[in-house]
C-alpha positions as CSV (number, residue, x, y, z in Angstrom):
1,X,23.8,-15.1,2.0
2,X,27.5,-14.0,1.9
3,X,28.0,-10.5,0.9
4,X,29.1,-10.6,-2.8
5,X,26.0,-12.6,-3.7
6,X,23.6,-10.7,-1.1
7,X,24.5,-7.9,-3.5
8,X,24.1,-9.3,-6.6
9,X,20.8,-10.3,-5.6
10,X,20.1,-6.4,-4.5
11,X,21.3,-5.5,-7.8
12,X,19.2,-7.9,-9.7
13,X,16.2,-6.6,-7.9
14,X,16.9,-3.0,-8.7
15,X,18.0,-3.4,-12.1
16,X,13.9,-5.3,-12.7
17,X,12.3,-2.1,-10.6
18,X,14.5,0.5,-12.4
19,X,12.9,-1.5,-15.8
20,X,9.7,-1.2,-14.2
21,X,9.5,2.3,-13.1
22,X,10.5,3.3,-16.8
23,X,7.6,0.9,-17.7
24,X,5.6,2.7,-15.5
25,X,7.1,6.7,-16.0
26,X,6.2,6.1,-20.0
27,X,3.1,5.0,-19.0
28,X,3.4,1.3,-20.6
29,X,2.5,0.2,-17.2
30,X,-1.1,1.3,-15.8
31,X,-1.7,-2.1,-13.8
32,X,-1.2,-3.1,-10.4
33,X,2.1,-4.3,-9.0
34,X,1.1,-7.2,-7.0
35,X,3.7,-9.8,-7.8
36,X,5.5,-7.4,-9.4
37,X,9.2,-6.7,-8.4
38,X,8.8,-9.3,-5.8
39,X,11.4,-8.5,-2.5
40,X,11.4,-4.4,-3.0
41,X,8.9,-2.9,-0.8
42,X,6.2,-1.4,-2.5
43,X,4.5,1.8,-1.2
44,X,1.0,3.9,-1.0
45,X,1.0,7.5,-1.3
46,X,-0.7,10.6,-0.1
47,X,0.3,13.9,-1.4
48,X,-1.6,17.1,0.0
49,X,-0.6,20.5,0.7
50,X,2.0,21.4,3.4
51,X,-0.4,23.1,5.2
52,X,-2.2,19.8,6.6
53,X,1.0,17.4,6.6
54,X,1.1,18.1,10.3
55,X,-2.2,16.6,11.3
56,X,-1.7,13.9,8.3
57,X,1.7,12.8,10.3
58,X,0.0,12.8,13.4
59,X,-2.8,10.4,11.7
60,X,-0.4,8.2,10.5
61,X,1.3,8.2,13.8
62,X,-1.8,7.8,15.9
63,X,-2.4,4.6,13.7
64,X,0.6,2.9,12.7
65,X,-1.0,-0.1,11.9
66,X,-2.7,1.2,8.9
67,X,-0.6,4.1,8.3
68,X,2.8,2.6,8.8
69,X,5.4,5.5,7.7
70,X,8.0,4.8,5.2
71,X,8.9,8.0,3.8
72,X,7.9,11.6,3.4
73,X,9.4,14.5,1.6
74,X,10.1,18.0,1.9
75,X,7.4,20.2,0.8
76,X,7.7,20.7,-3.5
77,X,10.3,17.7,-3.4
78,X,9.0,15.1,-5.8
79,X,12.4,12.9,-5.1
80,X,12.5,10.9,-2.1
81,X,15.9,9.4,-2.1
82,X,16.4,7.2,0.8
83,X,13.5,4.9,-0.8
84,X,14.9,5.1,-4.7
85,X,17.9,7.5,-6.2
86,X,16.4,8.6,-8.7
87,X,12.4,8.4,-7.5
88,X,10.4,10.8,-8.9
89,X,7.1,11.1,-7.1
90,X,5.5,12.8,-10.0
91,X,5.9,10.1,-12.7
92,X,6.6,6.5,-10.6
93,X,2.9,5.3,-9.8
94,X,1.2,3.8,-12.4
95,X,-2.1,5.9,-11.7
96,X,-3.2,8.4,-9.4
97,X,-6.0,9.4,-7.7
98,X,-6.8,13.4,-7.4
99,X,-9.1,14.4,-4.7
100,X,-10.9,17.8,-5.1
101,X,-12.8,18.7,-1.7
102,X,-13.1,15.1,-0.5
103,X,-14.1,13.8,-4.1
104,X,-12.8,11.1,-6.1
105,X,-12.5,13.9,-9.2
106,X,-10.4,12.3,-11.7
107,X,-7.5,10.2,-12.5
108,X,-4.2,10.8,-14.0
109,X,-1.1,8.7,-14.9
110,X,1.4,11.4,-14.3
111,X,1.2,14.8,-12.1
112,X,3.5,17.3,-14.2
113,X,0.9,19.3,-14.7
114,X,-0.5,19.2,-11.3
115,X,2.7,19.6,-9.6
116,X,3.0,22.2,-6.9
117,X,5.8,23.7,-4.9
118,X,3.6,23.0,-1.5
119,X,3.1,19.8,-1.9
120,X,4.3,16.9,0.5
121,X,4.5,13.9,0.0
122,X,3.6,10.5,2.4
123,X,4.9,7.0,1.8
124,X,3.1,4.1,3.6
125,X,4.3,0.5,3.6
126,X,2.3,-1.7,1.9
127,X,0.4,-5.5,2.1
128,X,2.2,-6.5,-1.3
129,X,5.5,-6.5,0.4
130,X,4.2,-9.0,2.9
131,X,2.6,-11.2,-0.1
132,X,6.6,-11.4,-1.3
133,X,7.5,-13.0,2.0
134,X,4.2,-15.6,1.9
135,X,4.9,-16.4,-1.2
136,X,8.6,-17.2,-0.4
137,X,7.6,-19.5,2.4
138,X,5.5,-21.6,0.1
139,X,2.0,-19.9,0.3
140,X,-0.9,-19.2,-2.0
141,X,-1.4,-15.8,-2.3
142,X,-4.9,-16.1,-4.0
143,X,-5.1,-12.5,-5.6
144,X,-1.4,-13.0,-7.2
145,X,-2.3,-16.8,-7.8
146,X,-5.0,-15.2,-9.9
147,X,-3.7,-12.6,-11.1
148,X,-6.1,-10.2,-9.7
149,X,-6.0,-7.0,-7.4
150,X,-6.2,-7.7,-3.6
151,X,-10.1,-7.3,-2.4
152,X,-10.1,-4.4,0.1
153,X,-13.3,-3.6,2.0
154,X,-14.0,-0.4,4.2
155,X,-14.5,-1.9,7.6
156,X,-16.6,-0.6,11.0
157,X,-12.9,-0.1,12.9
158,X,-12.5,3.3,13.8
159,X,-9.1,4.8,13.1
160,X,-7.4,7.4,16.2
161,X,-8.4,11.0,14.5
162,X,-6.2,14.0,13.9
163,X,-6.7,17.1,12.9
164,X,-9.4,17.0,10.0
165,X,-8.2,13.3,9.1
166,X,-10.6,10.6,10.7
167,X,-12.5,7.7,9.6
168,X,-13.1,3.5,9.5
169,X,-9.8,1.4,8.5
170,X,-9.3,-0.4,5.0
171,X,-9.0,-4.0,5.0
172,X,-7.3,-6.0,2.6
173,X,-8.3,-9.9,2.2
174,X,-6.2,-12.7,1.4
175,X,-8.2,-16.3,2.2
176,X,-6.2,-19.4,3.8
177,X,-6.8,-22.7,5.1
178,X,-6.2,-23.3,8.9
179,X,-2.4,-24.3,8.7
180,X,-1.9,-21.8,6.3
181,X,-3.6,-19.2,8.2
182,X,-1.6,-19.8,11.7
183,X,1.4,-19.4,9.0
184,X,0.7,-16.3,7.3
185,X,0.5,-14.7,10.6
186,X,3.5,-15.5,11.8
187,X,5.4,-14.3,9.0
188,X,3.5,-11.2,8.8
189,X,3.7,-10.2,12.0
190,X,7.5,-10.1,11.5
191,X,7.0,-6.9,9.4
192,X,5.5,-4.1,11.1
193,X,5.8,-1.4,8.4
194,X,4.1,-3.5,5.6
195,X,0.8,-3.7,8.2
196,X,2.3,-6.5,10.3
197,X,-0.3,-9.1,11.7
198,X,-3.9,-9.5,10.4
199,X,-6.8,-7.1,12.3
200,X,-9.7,-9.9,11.9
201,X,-9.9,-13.4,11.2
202,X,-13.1,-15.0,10.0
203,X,-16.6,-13.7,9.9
204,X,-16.7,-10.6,7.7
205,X,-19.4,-9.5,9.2
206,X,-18.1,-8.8,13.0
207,X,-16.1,-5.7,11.1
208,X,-19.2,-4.7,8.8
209,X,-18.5,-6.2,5.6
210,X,-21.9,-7.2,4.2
211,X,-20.7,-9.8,1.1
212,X,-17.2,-10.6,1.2
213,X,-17.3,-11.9,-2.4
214,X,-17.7,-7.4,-3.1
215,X,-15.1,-5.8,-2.2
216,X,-15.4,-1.5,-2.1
217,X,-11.9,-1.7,-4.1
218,X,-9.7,-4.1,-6.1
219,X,-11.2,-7.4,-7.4
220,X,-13.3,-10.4,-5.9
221,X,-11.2,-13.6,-5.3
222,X,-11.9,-16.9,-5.0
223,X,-12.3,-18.3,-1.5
224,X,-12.2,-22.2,-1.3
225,X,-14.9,-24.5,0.9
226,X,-12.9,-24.2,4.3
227,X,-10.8,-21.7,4.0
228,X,-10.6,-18.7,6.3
229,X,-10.5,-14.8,5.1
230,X,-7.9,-12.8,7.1
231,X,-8.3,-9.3,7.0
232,X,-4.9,-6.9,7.2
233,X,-4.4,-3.5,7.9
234,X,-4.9,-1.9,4.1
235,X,-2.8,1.6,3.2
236,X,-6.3,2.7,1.1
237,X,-7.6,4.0,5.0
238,X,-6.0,6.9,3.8
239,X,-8.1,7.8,0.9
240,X,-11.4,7.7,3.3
241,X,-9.7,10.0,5.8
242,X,-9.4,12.4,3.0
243,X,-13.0,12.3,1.8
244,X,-13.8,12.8,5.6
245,X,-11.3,15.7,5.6
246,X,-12.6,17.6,2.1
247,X,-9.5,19.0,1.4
248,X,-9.3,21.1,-1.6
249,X,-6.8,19.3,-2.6
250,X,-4.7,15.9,-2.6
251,X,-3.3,13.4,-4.5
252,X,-3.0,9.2,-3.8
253,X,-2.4,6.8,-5.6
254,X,-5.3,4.8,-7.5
255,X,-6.1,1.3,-5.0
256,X,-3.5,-1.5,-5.9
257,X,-1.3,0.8,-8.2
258,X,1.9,1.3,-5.9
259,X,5.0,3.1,-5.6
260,X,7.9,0.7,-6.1
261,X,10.9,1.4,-3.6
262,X,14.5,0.4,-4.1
263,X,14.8,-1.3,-0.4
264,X,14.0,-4.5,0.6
265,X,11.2,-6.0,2.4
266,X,13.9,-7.5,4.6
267,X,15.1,-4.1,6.0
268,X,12.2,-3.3,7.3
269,X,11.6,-7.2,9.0
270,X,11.6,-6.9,13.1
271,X,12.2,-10.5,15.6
C-alpha cells in the first residue's frame, strides 16, 4: 500500500473510531466492540490506585501473554495519547466495572464522578484485534459471525504472582475446523500484544472448564460437529487478580466492552 492511500486508509479508520468513541462518550453505545472498528487495536483496562501500580506492572510483566502492555498513564492522567489524541480514559469504554475490596460492586458507563487524582491507568492488548486479522484472511470468527460476545472461561493455568496480584488465566474461545485451526494460529502468533498464539487446543477439560457451551463471561457460541475450540490468552485474567488482591479500590472495564485505540493492529504485528 503506497503511502498516500496507506493514509487514507488510517484516516478512514480513525474518522469510524472517533464516531464511535462519541457513540460511546454519550453513552449511545453500551455494547461490545467485537467487529467494531475493525483494524484499530482495541484495548482492556485496569485502573487502581498508584499505590499498587508497581506490583500491577510487575504482574503484567511476569505474564505477558495475558497481560500484554499497551499503555499506561501517569497517575490522575485520564488521557493516554500515544494510543488516541484526544482519549479520555474516563468516558471511552462503553461500561465499567468498579471493584470495591475484591467485589464486583457496581457498574458505571462513565467515571466523572469516581475520578481520582491517584489513579493509574493500564492498557492491555486485546483478542478482538486478532479477530480483525482472521477475519481479513478469510476466517469465521464465530462470536462476530453471530454477533455475540466472545465465550471466556476462567481456566486451572496459574498466572506468575506479584505483589498482591495472583490468580488462574482467562481464556477466550473461538471454535475452528482443522485447516482453519492450523491457520488461525499462525496468524495469531504474528501478534504478540493482542495475546499472540492460542494456550490450549481441544479438550476443555485438560484446563478445567467443566461445559464449554457456559462460559463464566461473555455469551455461549455455537461449535459445529468437528470443529475444534482454541483457547487464547483473555485480558479479563486481570479482573480475578483483583478479587484475589481485595483492593479497596479499582476500576476495569466490563468483559467484552473495550477501549478503542487510534493505532493499528499492524503496528503491533512481529515476523
Amino acid at each position: 500500500m503506497h503511502t498516500g492511500a496507506y493514509s487514507d486508509f488510517k484516516n478512514n479508520l480513525l474518522d469510524q473510531a472517533s464516531e464511535l468513541r462519541a457513540r460511546i462518550r454519550s453513552g449511545d453505545h453500551t455494547a461490545p466492540t467485537s467487529g467494531q472498528a475493525n483494524s484499530l487495536l482495541q484495548g482492556n483496562v485496569v485502573i487502581l490506585p498508584s499505590e499498587w501500580a508497581g506490583d500491577f506492572l510487575l504482574y503484567c510483566q511476569n505474564n505477558p501473554v495475558a497481560c500484554p502492555l499497551i499503555g499506561m498513564s501517569q497517575p490522575g492522567d485520564p488521557t493516554l495519547p500515544d494510543l488516541g489524541h484526544d482519549l479520555d480514559i474516563r468516558t471511552d469504554v462503553p461500561e465499567y466495572q468498579v471493584f470495591r475490596n475484591g467485589e464486583r460492586a457496581e457498574t458505571a458507563t462513565d467515571l466523572k464522578s469516581l475520578w481520582r487524582d491517584d489513579l493509574v491507568t493500564f492498557v492491555l492488548g486485546c483478542s478482538f484485534s486478532f479477530e480483525d486479522a482472521l477475519i481479513r484472511a478469510g476466517l469465521s470468527v464465530r462470536n462476530v459471525d453471530e454477533g455475540r460476545n466472545v465465550s471466556m472461561f476462567r481456566s486451572n493455568i496459574a498466572t506468575r504472582p506479584a505483589g498482591p496480584f495472583s490468580g488462574n488465566m482467562v481464556v477466550s474461545m473461538r471454535p475452528f475446523n482443522g485447516a482453519d485451526a492450523i491457520r488461525a494460529i499462525q496468524i495469531t502468533t504474528r501478534l504478540p500484544k493482542a495475546h499472540g498464539a492460542p494456550v490450549h487446543i481441544g479438550d476443555p477439560a485438560l484446563i478445567g472448564i467443566e461445559d464449554v457451551n457456559q462460559p463464566d463471561f461473555g455469551d455461549p457460541v455455537t461449535i459445529r460437529p468437528g470443529e475444534l475450540p482454541l483457547f487464547w490468552a483473555c485480558g479479563v485474567t486481570p479482573q480475578l487478580a483483583l478479587e484475589n488482591a481485595r483492593l479497596p479500590f479499582a476500576i476495569t472495564h466490563v468483559p467484552g466492552k473495550m477501549l478503542l485505540t487510534e493505532r493499528l493492529n499492524e503496528e503491533l504485528a512481529v515476523l
